[in-house]
Each structure stands twice: as structure tokens, then as C-alpha cells.
N, C-alpha and C positions, 0 to 999 in steps of 0.2 A: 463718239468722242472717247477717248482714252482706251481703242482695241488696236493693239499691235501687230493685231493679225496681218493688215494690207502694208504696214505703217514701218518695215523693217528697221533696224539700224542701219545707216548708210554714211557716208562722209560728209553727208547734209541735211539728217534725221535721226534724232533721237528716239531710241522705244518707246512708246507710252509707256505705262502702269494699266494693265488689264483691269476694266469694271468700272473702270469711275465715271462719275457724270462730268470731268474736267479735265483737260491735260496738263500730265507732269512726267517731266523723262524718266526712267527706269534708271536708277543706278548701278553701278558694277558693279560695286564697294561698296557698303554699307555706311553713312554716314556715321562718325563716331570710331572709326575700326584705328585701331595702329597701326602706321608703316612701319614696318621692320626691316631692318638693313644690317642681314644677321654679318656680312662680310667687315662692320663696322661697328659688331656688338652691340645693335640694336637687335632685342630678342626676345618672346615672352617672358623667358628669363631675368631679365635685364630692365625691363619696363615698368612701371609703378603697377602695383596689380589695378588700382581703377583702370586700368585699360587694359586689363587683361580677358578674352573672352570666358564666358561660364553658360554650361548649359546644365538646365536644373529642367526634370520631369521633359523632356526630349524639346523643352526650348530654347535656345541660344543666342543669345545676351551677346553684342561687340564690343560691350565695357559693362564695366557696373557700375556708370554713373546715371541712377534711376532718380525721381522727381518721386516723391512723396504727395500724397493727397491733401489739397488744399481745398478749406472751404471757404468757396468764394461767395455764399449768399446773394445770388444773383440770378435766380431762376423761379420764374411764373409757373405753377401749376405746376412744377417739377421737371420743367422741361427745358434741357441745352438750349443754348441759342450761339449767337455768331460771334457773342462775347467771347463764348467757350472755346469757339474753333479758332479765335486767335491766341485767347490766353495756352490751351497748350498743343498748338501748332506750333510756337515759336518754341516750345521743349524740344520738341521733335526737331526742327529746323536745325537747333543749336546741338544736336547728337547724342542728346538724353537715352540709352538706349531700350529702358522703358519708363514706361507716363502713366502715372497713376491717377486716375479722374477722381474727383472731392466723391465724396460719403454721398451716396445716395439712399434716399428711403424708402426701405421695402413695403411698407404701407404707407398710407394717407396720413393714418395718425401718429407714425414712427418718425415723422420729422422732427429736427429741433427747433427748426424755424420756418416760419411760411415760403420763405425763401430757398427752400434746400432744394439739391438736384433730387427725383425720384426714378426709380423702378417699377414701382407699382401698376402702371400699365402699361399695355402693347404699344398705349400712343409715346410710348416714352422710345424705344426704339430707334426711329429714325432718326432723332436728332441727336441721340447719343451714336449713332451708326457714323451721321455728318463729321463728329469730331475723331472717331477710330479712320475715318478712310480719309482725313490728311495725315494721321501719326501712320501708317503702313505702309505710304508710299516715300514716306524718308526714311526706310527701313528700321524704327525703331517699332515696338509693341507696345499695346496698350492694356494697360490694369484699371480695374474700377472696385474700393468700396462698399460693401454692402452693409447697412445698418437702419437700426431701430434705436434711437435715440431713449425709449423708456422715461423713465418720469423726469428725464433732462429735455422735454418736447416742450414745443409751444413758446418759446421765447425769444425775444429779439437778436440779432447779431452783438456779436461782442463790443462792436463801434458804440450801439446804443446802452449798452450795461448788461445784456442777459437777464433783464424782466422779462417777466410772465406781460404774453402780448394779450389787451385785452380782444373780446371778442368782436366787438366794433371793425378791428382793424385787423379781420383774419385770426385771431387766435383761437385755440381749441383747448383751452382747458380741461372740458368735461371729458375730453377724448384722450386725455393722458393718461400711460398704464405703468405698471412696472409689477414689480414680484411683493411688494407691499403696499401698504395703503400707506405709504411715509412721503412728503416731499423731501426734496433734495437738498434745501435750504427754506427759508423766507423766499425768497425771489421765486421761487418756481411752484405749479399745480402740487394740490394732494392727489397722486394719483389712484385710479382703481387700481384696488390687488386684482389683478389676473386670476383667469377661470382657466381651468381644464382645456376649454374648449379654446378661450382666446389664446394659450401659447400654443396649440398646434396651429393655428389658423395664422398666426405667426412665422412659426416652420415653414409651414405651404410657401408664406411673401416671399422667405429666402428662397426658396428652392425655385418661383417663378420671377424673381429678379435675376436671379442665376440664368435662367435660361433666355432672357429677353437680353441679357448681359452676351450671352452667346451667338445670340441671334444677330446681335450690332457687331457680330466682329473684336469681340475682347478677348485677350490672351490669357491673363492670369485675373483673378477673382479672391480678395480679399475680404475675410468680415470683421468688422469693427468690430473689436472688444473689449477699448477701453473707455477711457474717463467719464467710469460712471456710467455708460447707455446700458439699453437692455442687457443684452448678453452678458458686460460685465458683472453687470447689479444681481444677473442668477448666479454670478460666483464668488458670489462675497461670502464669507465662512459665516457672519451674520444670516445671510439665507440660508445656507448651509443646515444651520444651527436651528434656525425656523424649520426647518422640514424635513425632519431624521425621517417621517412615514413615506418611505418610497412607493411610488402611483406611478401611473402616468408610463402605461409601459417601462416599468423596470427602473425609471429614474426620477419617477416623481417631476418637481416642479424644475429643477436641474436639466430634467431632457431637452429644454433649447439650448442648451451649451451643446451637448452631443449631437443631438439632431444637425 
């Protein structure tokens, strides 16, 4: 099912979409794209740039109206489900031309909440693969996310207030890190200051959510680095200020920003 090879286009068949375990016609035109009707002054020129194509680092966008990363708190054990491939199938449907899937957590204990999409392992793959191989067959691309939450981990969705989730009911307090031993507020863990060893080991997460992110068929690969999670929290001029003795290969506690 879904090889084109036997399957031509005819007056009474559509092409598949080569690979998939389902069938969906092959478009001609990209969904999303502008008709132009340069004889009547419809023209790239002449068009709202959001629908104007752009190709950045040799990928090519048929508008620039992209979906942003939602976190939808809705995943077991960090892993996509059927929720996901309706919630942003129906981006792709509607001609989003890229989709950026919610924050995923490069470690176990990099989540904010028990609930977050992850990376952290190979079994995460396939079902982040299930929601890439409905967004490519409507011709739009897929983006994903990468993050470490940092001593913003372990707390409820924002529906329940953002407490610290006891351990009863999935929470990992003891498991929260960040670049100081400071919580974030009252509401959230004291976290451990980080060792030498834990932000390289850190590093690795990204760099193998990266590639399990590649592995599923994702286009472009964003790392979260704000409101306060990890990566932010090392570039606060506060750390900054904590840690003039550069280590750590050449940049001290700072090298997860660079790395």
C-alpha cells in the first residue's frame, strides 16, 4: 500500500505517496502554494509575502504560514499517540507549510511535566515518525523542539496551577537540576546544581534526540531556550557572574549553551 511504482497516474488513479503504511494521492501543487495569474497582476510581487515561497539552508517553504510549538500535555511515558496525529494533521491539512511538534524532553528527567512529549529514547521514534509521515504527505515539513526543562521540571500543566507534582502521582523532584541549587519560585523543586559530568551527559540527550528526531523524518530541529528551562537558566548573566573560572572545555558551566 502507498507504492506508485505499479499504481500510475491515469484518468482514474491517483499516485500514491511512496513509503507509507496507508494511501493518500500524491499532489501536484503543494498544498498552501499561491496561484498566480501574472496576466491579471497576481505575482509574487503583488501577493501578501505570507504566501510568498522562502527557502532557508536548501529547504523550501510554499508560504510562511508555520504553526508554532504547542504544549499539549498529553503523552505517557513521552510518547506521541493518535491524539497527536490528528492534532497536527489537521495543520498540515489546512496548508501550514511547516509544523512544529511541542517540546520534547531530551532526558527523562528534563521534562516539565509527567505528561511531556520525549526524545530520550529509540522507542520514542516511531510514533513521532507516525505523525511526520501524515505532515509530508500534504506537502508541508515538519519541525520538532528540543528541551531540558531545568529546575522548571516536575510540575503540573498549567490547567492545574504549575505545582510541584508530588511523588505519589509521578513526580520527580529529587530528579530536578539546573546550573544552581536555587528553585524557581515556591511552587517548584530545589534543584541539584549540576556536575561537570551531568551537563555533558546532558549534551549527549541533545545531540541523541537530534538524531532519533532525524531518524522520524524531521526537517528542521529547534532547541528551546527560553522561559527559564535549562539552556536559558545557563545564560542568565546571574550564571554568568557565578562562573568567571572557565572549565569544562574552554567554557566552563556555559558550554551547554554552545555545545
Amino acid at each position: 500500500m502507498g507504492d506508485s511504482a505499479e499504481n500510475q497516474y491515469t484518468d482514474f488513479r491517483s499516485v500514491a505517496v511512496d513509503g507509507l503504511p496507508f494511501f493518500t494521492p500524491k499532489q501536484r501543487i503543494p498544498v498552501g502554494t499561491a496561484i498566480l495569474d501574472p496576466e491579471n497582476g497576481i505575482t509574487e510581487e503583488t501577493i501578501t509575502p505570507a504566501f510568498r515561497p522562502i527557502t532557508i539552508r536548501g529547504k523550501t517553504f510554499q508560504n510562511r504560514i508555520w504553526v508554532a510549538p504547542m504544549c499539549m500535555y498529553s503523552c505517557q511515558d513521552g510518547m506521541l499517540s493518535d491524539f497527536h496525529v490528528a492534532h497536527y494533521g489537521q495543520w498540515a491539512m489546512r496548508s501550514s507549510a511547516l509544523i512544529t511538534i511541542e517540546a520534547a524532553a531530551v532526558t527523562l528527567r528534563g521534562r516539565n511535566t509527567p505528561q511531556d512529549a520525549g526524545l530520550w529514547s529509540d522507542n520514542h521514534i516511531a510514533p513521532l515518525k507516525r505523525v511526520v509521515d501524515l505532515i509530508h504527505p500534504q506537502s508541508q515539513k515538519a519541525a520538532i523542539q528540543l528541551q531540558h526543562a531545568g529546575r522548571k521540571c516536575g510540575v503540573c500543566p498549567p490547567w492545574l496551577g504549575l505545582r510541584l507534582v508530588p511523588d505519589e502521582f509521578g513526580g520527580y523532584a529529587k530528579d530536578v537540576q539546573g546550573p544552581t541549587a536555587e528553585p524557581w519560585n515556591e511552587n517548584y523543586a530545589t534543584p541539584g546544581e549540576m556536575t561537570e559530568e551531568e551537563i555533558w551527559e546532558t549534551i549527549n540527550g541533545y545531540g541523541q534526540a537530534a538524531r532519533r528526531a532525524v531518524a522520524a523524518g524531521i526537517d528542521v530541529i529547534a532547541i528551546h531556550g527560553a522561559h527559564g528551562y535549562l539552556v536559558h537558566s545557563f545564560a542568565s548573566p546571574a550564571i554568568v557572574a557565578a562562573y568567571k573560572e572557565l572549565e569544562a572545555g574552554g567554557f566552563g558551566k556555559l558550554c551547554i549553551c554552545v555545545e
